[in-house]
Structure formats: structure tokens, C-alpha cells
MIKOL-529858 format. One record per residue: residue in three letters; y, x, z of N, C-alpha, C, O in turn. Coordinates in steps of 0.2 Angstrom, whole numbers, plus 5000, padded with zeros to 4 digits. Example, Ala and Ser with C-alpha at 12.3 -4.5 7.8 and 13.67 -1.06 7.14 Angstrom:
2
ALA497250665039497850625039498450665039498350715042 SER498950645035499550685036500050645039500650675040 
% end
This chain:
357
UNK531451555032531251605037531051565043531251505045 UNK530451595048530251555053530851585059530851645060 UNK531351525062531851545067531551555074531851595078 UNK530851505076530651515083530251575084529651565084 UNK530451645086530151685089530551745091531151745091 UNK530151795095530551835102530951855099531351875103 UNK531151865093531551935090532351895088532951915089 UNK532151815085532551795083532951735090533451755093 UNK532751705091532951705100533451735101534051725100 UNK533251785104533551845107534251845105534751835108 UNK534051865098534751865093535251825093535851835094 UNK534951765092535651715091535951695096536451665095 UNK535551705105535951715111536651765109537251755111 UNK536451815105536851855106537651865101538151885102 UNK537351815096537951795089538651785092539051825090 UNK538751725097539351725099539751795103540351805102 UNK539151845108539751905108539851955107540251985109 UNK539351975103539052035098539252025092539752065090 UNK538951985087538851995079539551985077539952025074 UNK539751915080540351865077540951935077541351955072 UNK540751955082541551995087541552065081541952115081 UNK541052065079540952145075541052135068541152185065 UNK541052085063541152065058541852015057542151975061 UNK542052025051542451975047542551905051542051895054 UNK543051865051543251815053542651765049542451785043 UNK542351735053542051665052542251595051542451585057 UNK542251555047542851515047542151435044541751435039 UNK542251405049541851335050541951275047542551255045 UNK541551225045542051195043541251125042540651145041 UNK541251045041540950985037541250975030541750995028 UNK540550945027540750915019540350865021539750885022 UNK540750785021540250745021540050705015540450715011 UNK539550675013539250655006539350585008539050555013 UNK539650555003539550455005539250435002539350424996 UNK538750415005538150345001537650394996537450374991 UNK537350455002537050484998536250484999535850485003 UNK536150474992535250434990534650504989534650554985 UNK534150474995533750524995533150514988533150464984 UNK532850574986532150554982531850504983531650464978 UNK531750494990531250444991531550364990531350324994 UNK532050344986532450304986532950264994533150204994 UNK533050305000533150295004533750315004533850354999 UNK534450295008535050305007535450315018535450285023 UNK535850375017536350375020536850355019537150385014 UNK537450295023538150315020538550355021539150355018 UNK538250425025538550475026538250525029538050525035 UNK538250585023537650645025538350695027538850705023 UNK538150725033538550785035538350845034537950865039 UNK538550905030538250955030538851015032539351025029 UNK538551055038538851105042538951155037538451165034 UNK539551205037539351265033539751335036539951325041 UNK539751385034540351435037540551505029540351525023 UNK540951515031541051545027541551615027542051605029 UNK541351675024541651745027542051775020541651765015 UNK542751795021543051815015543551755010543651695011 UNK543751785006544151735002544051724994544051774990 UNK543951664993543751634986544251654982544851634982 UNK543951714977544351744970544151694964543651674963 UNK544651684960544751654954544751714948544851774950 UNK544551704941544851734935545451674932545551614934 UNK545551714930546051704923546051624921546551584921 UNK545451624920545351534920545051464924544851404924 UNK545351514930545051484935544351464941544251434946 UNK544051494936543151504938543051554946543351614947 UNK542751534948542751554955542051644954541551644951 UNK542351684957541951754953541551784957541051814957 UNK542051764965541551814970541151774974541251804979 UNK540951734974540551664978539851674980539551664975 UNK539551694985538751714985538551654992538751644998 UNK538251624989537751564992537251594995537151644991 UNK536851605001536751605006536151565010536351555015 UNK535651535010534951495010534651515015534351565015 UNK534651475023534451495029533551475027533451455021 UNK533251485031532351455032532451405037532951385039 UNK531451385038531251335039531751335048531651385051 UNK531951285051532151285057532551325059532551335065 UNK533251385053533751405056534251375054534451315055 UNK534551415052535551405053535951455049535851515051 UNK536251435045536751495042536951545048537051605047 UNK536951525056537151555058536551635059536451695061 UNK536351615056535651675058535751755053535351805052 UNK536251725050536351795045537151825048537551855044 UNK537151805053537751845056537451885061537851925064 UNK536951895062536451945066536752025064536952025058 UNK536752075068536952125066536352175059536552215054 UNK535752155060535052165056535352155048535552205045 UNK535552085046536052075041536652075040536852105035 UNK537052045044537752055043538052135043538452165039 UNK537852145049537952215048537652255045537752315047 UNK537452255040537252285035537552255029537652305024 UNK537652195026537852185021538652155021539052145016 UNK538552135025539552075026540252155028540852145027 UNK539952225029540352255031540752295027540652295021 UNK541352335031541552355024541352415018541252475020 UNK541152415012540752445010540052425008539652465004 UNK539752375011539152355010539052315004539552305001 UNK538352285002538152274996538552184996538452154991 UNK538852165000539152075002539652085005539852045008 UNK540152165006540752175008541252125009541652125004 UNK541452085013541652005012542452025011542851985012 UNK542652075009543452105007543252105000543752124996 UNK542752074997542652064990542152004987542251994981 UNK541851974991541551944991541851854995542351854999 UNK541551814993541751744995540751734998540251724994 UNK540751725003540251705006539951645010539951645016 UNK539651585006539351535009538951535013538451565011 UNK538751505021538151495021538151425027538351405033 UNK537751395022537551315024537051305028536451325027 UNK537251245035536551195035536251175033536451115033 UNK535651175031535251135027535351055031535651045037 UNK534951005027534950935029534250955035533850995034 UNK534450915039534050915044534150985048533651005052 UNK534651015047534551085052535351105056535851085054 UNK535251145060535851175065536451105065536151055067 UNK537051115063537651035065537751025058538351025055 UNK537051015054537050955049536750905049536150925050 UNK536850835048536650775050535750795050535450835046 UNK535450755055534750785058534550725059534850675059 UNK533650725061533650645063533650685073533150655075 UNK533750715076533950685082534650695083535050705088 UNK534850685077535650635078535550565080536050535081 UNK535150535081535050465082534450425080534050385083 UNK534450455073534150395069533250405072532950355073 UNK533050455072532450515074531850495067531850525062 UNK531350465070530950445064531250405061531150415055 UNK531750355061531950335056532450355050532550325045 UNK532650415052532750485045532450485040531850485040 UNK532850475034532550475028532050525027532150565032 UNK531550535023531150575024531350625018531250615012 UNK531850695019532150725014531550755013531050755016 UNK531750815006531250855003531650915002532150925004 UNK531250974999531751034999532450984989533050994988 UNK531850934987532350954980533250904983533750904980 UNK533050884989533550824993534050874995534650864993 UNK534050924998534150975003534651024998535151055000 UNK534351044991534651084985535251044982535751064980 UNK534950974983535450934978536250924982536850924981 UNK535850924989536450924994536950974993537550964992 UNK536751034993537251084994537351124987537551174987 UNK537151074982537451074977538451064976538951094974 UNK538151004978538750954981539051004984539351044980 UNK539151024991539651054996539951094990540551094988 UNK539551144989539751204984540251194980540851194982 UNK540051174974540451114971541051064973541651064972 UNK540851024977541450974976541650974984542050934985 UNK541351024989541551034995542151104995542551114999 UNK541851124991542051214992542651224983543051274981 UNK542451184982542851184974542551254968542751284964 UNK541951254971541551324968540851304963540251294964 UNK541151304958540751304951540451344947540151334943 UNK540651404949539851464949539951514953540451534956 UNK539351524953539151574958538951654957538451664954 UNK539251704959539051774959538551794961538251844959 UNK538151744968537551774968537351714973537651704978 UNK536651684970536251624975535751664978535651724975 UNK535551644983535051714987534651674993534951624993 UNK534151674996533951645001533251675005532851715002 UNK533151665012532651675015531951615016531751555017 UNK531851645016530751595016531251515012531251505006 UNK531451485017531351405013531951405010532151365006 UNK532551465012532951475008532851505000533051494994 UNK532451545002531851594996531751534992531951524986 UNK531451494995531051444988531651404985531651384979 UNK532251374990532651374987533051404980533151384974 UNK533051434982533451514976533151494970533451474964 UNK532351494971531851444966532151394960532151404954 UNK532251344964532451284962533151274961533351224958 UNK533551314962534351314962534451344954534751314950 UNK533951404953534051434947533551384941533651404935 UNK533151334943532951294937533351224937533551194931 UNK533651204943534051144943534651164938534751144933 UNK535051224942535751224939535751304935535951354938 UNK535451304930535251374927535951414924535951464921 UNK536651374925537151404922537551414927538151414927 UNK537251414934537751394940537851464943538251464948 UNK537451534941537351594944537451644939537351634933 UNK537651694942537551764938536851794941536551834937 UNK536651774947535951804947535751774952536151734954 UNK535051784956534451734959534151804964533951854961 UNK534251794970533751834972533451794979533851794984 UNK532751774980532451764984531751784987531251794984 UNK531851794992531451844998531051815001531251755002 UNK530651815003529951795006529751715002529751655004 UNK529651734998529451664996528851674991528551724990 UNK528651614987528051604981528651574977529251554979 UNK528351554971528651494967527951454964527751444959 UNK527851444970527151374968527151334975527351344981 UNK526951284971526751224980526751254984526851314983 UNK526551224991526351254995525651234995525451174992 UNK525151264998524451274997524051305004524451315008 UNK523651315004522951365005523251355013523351305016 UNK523351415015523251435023524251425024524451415030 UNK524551425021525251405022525351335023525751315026 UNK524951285019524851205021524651185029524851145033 UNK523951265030523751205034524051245041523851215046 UNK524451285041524751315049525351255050525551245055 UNK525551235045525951185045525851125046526351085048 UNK525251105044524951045046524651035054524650985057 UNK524551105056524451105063524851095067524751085073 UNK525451115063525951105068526151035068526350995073 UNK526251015061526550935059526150875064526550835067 UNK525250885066524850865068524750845075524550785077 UNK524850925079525050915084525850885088526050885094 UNK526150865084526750815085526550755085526550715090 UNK526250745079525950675076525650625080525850575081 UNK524850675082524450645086524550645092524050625096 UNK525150665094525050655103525050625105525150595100 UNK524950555111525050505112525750495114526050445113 UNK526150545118526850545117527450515111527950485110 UNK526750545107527450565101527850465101528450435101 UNK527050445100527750355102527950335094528450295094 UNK527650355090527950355084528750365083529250335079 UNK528750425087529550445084530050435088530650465087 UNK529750385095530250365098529950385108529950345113 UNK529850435106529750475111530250475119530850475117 UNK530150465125530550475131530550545132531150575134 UNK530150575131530450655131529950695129529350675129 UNK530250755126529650785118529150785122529150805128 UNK528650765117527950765117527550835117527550875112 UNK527150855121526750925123526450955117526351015117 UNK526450905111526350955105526750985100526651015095 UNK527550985105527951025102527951105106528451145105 UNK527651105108527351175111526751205105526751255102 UNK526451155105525851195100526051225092525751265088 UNK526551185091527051185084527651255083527851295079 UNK527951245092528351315092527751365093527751415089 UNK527251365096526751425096526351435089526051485089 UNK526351395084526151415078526651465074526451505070 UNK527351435075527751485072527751535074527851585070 UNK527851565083527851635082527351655081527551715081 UNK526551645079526151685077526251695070525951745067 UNK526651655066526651665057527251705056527451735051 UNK527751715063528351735060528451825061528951865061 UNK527851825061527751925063527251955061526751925058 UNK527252025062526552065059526052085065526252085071 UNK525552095063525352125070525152185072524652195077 UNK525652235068525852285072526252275077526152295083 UNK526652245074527452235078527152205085527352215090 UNK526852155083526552125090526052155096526052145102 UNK525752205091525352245098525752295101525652315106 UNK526452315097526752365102527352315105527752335108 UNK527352255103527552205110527152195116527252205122 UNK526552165113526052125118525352195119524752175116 UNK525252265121524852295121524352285126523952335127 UNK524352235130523752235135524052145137524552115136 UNK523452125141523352065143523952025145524251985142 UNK524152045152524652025152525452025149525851985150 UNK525452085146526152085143526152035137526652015135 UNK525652025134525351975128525351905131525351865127 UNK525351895137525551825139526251825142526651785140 UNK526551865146527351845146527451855140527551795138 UNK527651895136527951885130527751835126528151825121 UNK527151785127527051745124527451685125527751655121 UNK527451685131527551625135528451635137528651585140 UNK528751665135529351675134529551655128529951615128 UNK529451675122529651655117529251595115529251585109 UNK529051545118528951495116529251465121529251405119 UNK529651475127529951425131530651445128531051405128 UNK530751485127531551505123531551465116532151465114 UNK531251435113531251415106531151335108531451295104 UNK530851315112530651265118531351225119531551165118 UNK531851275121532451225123533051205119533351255117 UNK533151165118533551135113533151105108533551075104 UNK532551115106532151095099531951005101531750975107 UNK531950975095531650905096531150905090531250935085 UNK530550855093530050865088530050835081529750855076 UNK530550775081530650735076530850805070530550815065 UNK531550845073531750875068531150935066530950955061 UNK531150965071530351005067529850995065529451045063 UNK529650915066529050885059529450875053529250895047 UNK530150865054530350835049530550905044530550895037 UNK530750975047530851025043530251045042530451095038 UNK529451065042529051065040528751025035528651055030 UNK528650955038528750905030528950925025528550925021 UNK529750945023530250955019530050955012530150925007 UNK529351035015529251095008528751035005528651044999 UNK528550975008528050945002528050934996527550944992 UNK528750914994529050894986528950974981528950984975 UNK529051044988529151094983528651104978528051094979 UNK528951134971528351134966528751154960528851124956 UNK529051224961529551284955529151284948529451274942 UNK528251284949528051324945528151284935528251314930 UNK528151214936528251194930528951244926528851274921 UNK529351244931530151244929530451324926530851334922 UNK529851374929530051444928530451474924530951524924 UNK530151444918530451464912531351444910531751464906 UNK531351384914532251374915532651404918533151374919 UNK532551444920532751514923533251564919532951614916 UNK533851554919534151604914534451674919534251734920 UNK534751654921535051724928534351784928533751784929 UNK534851824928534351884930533851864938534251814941 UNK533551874940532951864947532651914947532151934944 UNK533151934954532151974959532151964966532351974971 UNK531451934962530951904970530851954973530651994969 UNK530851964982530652014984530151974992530351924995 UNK529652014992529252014998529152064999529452114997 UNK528552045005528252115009527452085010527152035010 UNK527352145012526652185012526352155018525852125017 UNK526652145024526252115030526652035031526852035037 UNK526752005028526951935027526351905027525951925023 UNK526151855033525751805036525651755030525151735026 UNK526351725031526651665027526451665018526051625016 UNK526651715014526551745007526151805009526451865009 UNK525751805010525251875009525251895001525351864996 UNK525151965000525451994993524551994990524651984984 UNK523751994992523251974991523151904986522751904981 UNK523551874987523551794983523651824975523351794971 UNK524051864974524351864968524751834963524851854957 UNK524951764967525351724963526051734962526251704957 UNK526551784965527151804962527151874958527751884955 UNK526751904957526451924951526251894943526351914938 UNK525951854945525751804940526151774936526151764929 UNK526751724942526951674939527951714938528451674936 UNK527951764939528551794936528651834930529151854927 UNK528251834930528051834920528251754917527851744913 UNK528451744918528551684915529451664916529751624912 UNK529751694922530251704923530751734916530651784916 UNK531151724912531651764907531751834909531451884907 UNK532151834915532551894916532251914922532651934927 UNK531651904923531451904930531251974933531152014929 UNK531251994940530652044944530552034947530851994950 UNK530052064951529852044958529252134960528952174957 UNK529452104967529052184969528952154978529152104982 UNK528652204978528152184984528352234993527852274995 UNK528752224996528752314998528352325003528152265005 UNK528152395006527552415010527752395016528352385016 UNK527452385022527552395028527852475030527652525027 UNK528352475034528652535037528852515044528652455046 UNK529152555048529152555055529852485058529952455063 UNK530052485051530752425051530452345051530752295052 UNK529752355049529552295045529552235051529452255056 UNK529752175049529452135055529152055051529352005050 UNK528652085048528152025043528651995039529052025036 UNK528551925040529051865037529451895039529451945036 UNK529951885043530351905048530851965042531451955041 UNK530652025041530752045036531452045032531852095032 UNK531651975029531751965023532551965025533051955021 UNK532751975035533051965038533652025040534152035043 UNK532852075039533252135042533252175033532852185028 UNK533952205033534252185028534452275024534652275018 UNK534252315028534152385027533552395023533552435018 UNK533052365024532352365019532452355012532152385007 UNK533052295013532752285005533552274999533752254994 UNK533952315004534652305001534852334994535252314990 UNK534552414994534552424987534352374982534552354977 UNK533852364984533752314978534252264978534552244972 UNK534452234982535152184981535552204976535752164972 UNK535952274978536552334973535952314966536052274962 UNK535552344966535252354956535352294955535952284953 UNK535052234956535252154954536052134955536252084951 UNK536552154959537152154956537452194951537952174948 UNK537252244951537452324947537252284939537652284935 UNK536552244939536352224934536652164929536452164923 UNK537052134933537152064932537652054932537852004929 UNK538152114934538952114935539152074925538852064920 UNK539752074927540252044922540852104920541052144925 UNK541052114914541352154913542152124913542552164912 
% end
């Protein structure tokens, strides 16, 4: 999920005294990893990975953990971003499709994101260079040997969570009852999704600022990098009945990038960008045993439904589906995958489906 824009902003101002206060206790917590080795043969003595978690972990009979739904933030969020009322309050409450009176709910930092060890914790460019498969393997680990949770009722993820879900379901294909991921492809990254990212990686890179990394204060093309995302992370419906004439299209422009502006450092958003390089699901598909359904939409910037590749390459999936849904008055492009009324029935069929007797 792209995190820098007006909509989301907004929101996570508001998580501490809105979402938090209207949902289930929230309960925080590190898992740290010792001596933990990147892909790239690079090594930390100690990766920390922030997590939270809503409800209480049920056992069966033999001890296997039954109600556990893993949780997959995007590029540049935070598990906290699914405490939004759009989600949580639709799925975390009582009665809903993630009722946390029934459910055990994970949802982690990724490496390099929110208070999980980052390079502007210190190291900055000198941050191992992780990837998405570093990033899965990490919170394999938490899961497992942080959380004592050895399978899962349901892995799930948004855009870079999304492609996550991807690889969660070929790496560990016995580790889920089902797979559902939202805004995403299961191919490389490629075509016009490489290069908005490249524009943004670029205009970090090349600044004279940037200093190789070791910048005195963020460099001017983490402006151009935050203004790339809010153009990717909406439809442009949505946007013209934000911005419907000259000037409201520059203060709103110019506010949601100075709001995503504060607190962001450039290292870590080249460095979450970079990430998706190593991604590459399509060999693996077929190791897919969990039921799966991919879902997008219709005005998504990021996966345009035009390309045809998640059509294509879900066929190939075992127990797979995927569907496309239309634009409606609810939609907000990528952003979408977020607001949790659009596409929750399908949630209910894929657990309805998958359930255990």
C-alpha cells in the first residue's frame, strides 16, 4: 500500500484517539533476531521487528494454533494503518469477517518500516540492502518463534503486503489455511510500476544532497519521491472531486506532501522502494497449496486491470481466484485494498471456504 497521501495522513493523525479507542485492546510488543543474515550475504547482530496484536491465540486439541490471521502492511506503512476505522472497523469488530473475539490477529513491521530496525536508525546507507524475500523470511521468524504460531488461519496483505501473501504462500505452502492478497500482481515488477519508482529512487540518488547517504538534512528529492506517491496512490476521480479547480489542486497538493514530508528520511524510503527488486512469485505459483483469492480493482494506477497478468498467471495457481472489482463511489484506486467494505464479502467466501471442520 502506498502510505504518503491525503487520505492516509489524515488517518493515522487520528489512530491514537479514534480507531485505537473504538476497537479491541491493542497489545505491542519486539521480536529480536540474532545474527540475522541478509540475501545479499550481509549480516545484522540484531534485527528488530515491531509487531501488534488484537485478540487471543486459540489452540486445538494438539496444540496447533487455529485462529491466527497474519496481516501484511505496504510500501512505506505500518501495521498500525489497519487500525483505521475504513478496516478495523469493519473487520476487527464484533461480528465482522476478523472479529478479534475469535480471531488472533498479527500485524507486523516490515524490516525497514514503522519501530522495526530501519537504516535511519543509525546505520542509514550503510543498511543491509534487504529485499521483499528478507523482509518474509523475517516475519516468518516473529510468527513462529516470536509469537509461538505455526500455522496460520488466514495470511492476507495490502500492495507490498499483497505481494507478500505471494511468496508467503510458495515459501511456506503448509503454513496457512488460505492466502488472500490485494492490490498486487504475482510477476516482477516491470513496465510503468518500475519506472514511478525509479523516479522516485533517482530523485533521492541524484541530488547533490543526498551525500551518498550521509546527508546533513533530507535532500530536496525527497519531495519529488513523496509527490510521486501521492499521484500513484489514488484514482482520478477521487482526485478531481478533491482538487476540482486550480487552486484547490495546489493546496491539497501541497499539503499532503508536506504532511508525508514530516518525519520521513530518505534513506528509508529509497531503501523501501528498492525492496520489491528481488520480487519474482511467477516461477513459484504452482507451489501454492492454500486456497487464494487475489483481489484488485478497476482504477488501480499501480496494477492496472488492462495488463492482464493476474488473469493469466492464476491459472496456474491450484486452489486459486482472482477478480477484478469495478470502480464505485467507495473506491480510492490503490488505496482501495484498504477500505474494507468493498471487498469483505469476498474475505467471508475464502474463509467460509477454507474453514476446518
Amino acid at each position: 500500500m502506498i502510505m504518503k497521501n491525503i487520505a492516509i495522513a489524515t488517518a493515522l493523525s487520528l489512530i491514537a484517539s479514534v480507531a485505537v479507542a473504538a476497537e479491541p485492546a491493542v497489545q505491542e510488543g519486539d521480536h529480536v533476531l540474532k545474527n540475522f543474515r541478509f540475501a545479499s550475504g550481509e549480516a545484522l547482530p540484531e534485527l528488530r521487528l515491531h509487531y501488534r496484536t488484537l485478540g487471543k491465540l486459540q489452540r486445538d486439541a494438539r496444540g496447533v494454533a487455529r485462529n491466527a490471521v497474519l496481516i501484511m502492511h505496504g510500501t512505506g506503512g505500518t501495521g498500525a494503518q489497519f487500525l483505521r476505522p475504513e478496516f478495523s472497523g469493519e473487520l476487527f469488530r464484533a461480528g465482522g469477517e476478523l472479529d478479534t473475539e475469535r480471531f488472533f490477529v498479527i500485524l507486523p513491521d516490515g524490516i525497514g518500516h514503522g519501530k522495526s530496525t530501519k537504516p535511519s536508525d543509525g546505520l542509514r546507507a550503510q543498511f543491509p540492502q534487504y529485499g521483499y524475500e528478507d523482509m518474509i523470511a523475517a516475519q516468518y521468524r516473529l510468527v513462529t518463534e516470536g509469537l509461538g504460531v505455526q500455522h496460520l488461519r488466514l495470511v492476507m496483505g495490502t500492495s507490498m503486503g499483497g505481494m507478500h501473501t505471494w511468496l508467503w504462500g510458495q515459501r511456506y505452502p503448509d503454513a496457512m489455511d488460505a492466502l488472500l492478497p490485494l492490490a498486487s500482481l504475482p510477476s516482477q515488477i516491470s513496465g510503468r510500476n518500475r519506472a514511478w519508482r525509479r523516479i522516485a529512487i533517482d530523485a533521492i540518488r541524484l541530488d547533490p544532497q543526498w551525500r551518498g547517504g550521509d546527508y546533513r538534512e533530507q535532500p530536496l528529492g525527497l519531495r519529488t519521491a513523496e509527490q510521486m506517491l501521492f499521484l500513484m496512490g489514488s484514482n482520478p476521480v477521487l482526485r478531481q472531486q478533491q482538487m476540482p479547480d486550480l487552486a484547490r489542486s495546489d493546496a491539497v497538493f501541497d499539503s499532503a506532501v508536506a504532511d508525508s514530508l514530516r518525519g520521513a528520511d530518505a534513506n528509508d524510503v529509497m531503501y523501501q522502494l528498492e525492496a520489491s527488486r528481488d520480487y519474482d512469485p511467477a516461477p513459484g505459483l504452482e507451489k501454492i497449496r492454500a486456497p487464494l483469492m487475489a483481489i484488485n480493482f478497476a482504477d488501480d494506477l499501480i496494477n492496472p486491470p488492462e495488463l492482464g497478468i493476474l488473469e493469466r498467471e492464476i491459472k496456474r495457481v491450484p486452489r486459486g481466484r482472482a477478480l477484478v472489482i469495478p470502480m464505485t463511489p467507495q473506491s480510492r484506486g490503490h488505496g482501495t485494498h484498504t477500505v474494507a467494505a468493498v471487498w469483505k464479502g469476498h474475505l467471508a467466501e475464502l474463509l467460509r471456504n477454507s474453514a476446518h471442520d
